[in-house]
N, C-alpha and C positions, 0 to 999 in steps of 0.2 A: 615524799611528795612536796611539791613545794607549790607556796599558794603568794596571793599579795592581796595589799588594800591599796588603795589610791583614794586621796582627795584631791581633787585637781581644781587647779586653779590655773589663770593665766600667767600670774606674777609669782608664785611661789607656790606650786605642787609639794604634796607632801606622800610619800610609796612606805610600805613598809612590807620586806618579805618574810616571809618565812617556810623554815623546814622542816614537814612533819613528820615522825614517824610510819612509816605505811601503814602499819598494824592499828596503831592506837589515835594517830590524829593528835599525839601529844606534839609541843615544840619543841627540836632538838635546836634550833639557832633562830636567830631573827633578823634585819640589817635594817636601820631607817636609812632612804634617800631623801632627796628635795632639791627642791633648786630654789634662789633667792635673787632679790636684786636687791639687797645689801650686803655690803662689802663682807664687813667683819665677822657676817654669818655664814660665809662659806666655809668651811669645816670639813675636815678628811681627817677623822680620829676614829680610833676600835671599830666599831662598828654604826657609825655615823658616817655620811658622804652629803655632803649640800653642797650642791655648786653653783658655784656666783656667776651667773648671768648677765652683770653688766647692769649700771646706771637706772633705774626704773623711768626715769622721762627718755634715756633715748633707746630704751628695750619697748617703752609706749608709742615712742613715733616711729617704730617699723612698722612695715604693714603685718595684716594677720597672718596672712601663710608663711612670713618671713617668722612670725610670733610661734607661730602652731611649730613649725620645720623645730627653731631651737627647743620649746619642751619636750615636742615628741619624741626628740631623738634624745633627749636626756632620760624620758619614762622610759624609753622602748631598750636600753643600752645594760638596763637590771631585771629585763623581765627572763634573761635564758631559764628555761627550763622551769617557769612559771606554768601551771597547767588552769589557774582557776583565779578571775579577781573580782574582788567585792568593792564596790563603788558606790557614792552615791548618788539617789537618785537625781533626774532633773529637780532644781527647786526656782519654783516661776517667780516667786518674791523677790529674791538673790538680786538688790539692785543698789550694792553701799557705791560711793563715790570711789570713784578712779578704779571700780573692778571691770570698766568696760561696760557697755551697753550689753540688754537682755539675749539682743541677738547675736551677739560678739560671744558670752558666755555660754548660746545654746551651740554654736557652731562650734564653737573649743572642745567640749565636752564629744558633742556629736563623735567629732574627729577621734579624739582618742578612744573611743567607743569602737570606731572604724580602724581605729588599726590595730588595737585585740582582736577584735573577731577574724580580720585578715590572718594577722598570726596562728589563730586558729588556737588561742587561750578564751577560755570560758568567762562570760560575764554575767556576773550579777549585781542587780542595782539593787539597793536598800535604804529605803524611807529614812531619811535624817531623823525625822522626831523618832523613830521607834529603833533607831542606832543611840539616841541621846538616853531616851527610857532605857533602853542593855545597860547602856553603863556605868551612867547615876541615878536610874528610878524616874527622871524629871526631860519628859518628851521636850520641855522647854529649855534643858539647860542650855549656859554660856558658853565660853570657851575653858575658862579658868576650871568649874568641877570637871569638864570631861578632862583635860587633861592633869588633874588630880587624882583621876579616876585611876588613869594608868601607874601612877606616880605609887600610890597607895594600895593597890589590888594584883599590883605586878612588879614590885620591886626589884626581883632578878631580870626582869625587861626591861628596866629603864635603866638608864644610861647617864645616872643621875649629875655626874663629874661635866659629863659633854653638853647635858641640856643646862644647866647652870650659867652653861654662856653666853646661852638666849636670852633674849626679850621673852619672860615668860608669859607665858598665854598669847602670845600674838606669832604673828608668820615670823617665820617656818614653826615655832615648838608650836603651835597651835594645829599648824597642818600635818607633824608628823603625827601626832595624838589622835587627830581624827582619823589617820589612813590604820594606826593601830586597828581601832575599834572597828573598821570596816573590814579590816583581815582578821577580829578576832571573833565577830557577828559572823564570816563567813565558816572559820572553821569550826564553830559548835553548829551551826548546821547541817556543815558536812559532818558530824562525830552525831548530830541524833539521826540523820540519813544512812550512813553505814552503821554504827553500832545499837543505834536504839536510844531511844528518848532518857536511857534507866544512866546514860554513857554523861550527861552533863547536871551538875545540879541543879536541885529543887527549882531554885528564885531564875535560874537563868533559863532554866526550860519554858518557865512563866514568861519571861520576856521576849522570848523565840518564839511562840506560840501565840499569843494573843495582842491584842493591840486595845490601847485608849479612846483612840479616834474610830469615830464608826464608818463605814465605807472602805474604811485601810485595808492593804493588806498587813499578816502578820510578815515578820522575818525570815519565817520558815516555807513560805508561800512566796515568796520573791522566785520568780522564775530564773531559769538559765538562761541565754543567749549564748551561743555556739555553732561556728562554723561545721556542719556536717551532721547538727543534731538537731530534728526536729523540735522546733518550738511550741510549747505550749504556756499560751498566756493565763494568765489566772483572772477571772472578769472581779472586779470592785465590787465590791459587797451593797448591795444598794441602801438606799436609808430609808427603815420603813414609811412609810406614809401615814399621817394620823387620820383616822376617819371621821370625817367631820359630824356632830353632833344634830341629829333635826331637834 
């Protein structure tokens, strides 16, 4: 089976696939993509592909579907035979300088949203802070521990030689590290879904399972989205009400 994570962005997407065993849900290969608009960061080594996209002021002054057309078709060119991808969710804060206006980054997202479920590969969104809690414990972390995280807890996945040539912790190694963690939150969900809760360890069952924040959903409660499969939403957990005192 083969699954993916996606952190998408306008200027620099970060994907990362992977091949699981049927049986077990284990990883038999894995590949990170990305796209960039620095040069020097375009890379096509072992199992790295980042492609350079071209100038970021004149990749900013095309319009958006001229913008949308070049990533999509860069996300959509690694998804064959992708059956299932973990993303994150919308996040309404998301407003640093030059990532594009609120509504530029809800219609991007939107978009690729819309052309998985066209394809008819399965989407799941997942709460950033409770993808940041999976990885380092700390629903608040940066960039630098999550992709530490990888660095350290998955040594035979990274790709250490290749990432070296990055700008560590910023775009693209930053965005490949997040699409890691959304294809690795996705497949222990699928591995306590088919095998059983007994199938992933102790501390990570914890973090699949429950959540810090009150009203959240957990990880494991992240719904599907898929073309030909009935949806069912999961309602937010409400936050109790304290009863006011006579």
């Amino acid at each position: 089976m083969r699954i993916c994570g996606i952190d998408q962005s306008m200027k620099s997407s970060g994907q990362v696939v992977m091949d699981l065993n049927d049986d077990t849900l284990d990883i038999e290969n894995i590949h990170y993509y990305g796209y960039t608009t620095t040069k020097c960061y375009g890379i096509h080594e072992g199992n790295v592909d980042i492609e350079y996209i071209g100038q970021y002021d004149e990749y900013r002054a095309k319009s958006m579907p001229e913008r949308q057309s070049i990533a999509y078709s860069i996300l959509q060119r690694n998804l064959e035979g992708v059956k299932f991808v973990g993303m994150e969710d919308y996040a309404v804060s998301k407003t640093k300088q030059n990532s594009g206006s609120i509504l530029q980054i809800a219609e991007f997202n939107g978009g690729v949203r819309y052309m998985l479920y066209n394809m008819g590969i399965g989407i799941v969104n997942f709460g950033i802070m409770q993808v940041k809690r999976f990885a380092t414990g700390d629903g608040h972390a940066d960039k630098a521990p999550m992709c530490e995280a990888v660095r350290m807890m998955y040594p035979e996945l990274y790709p250490t030689d290749i990432f070296a040539k990055l700008n560590q912790y910023e775009s693209p190694h930053n965005d490949l590290c997040d699409a890691f963690w959304m294809c690795e939150v996705l497949r222990n969900c699928m591995k306590i879904e088919k095998l059983g809760p007994e199938s992933v360890p102790a501390d990570y069952l914890g973090f699949l399972t429950t959540t810090s924040k009150k009203g959240a959903l957990s990880l494991i409660e992240s719904p599907l989205i898929m073309k030909g499969v009935p949806y069912e939403p999961v309602r937010k957990k409400k936050k109790a009400k304290k009863k006011l005192q006579k």
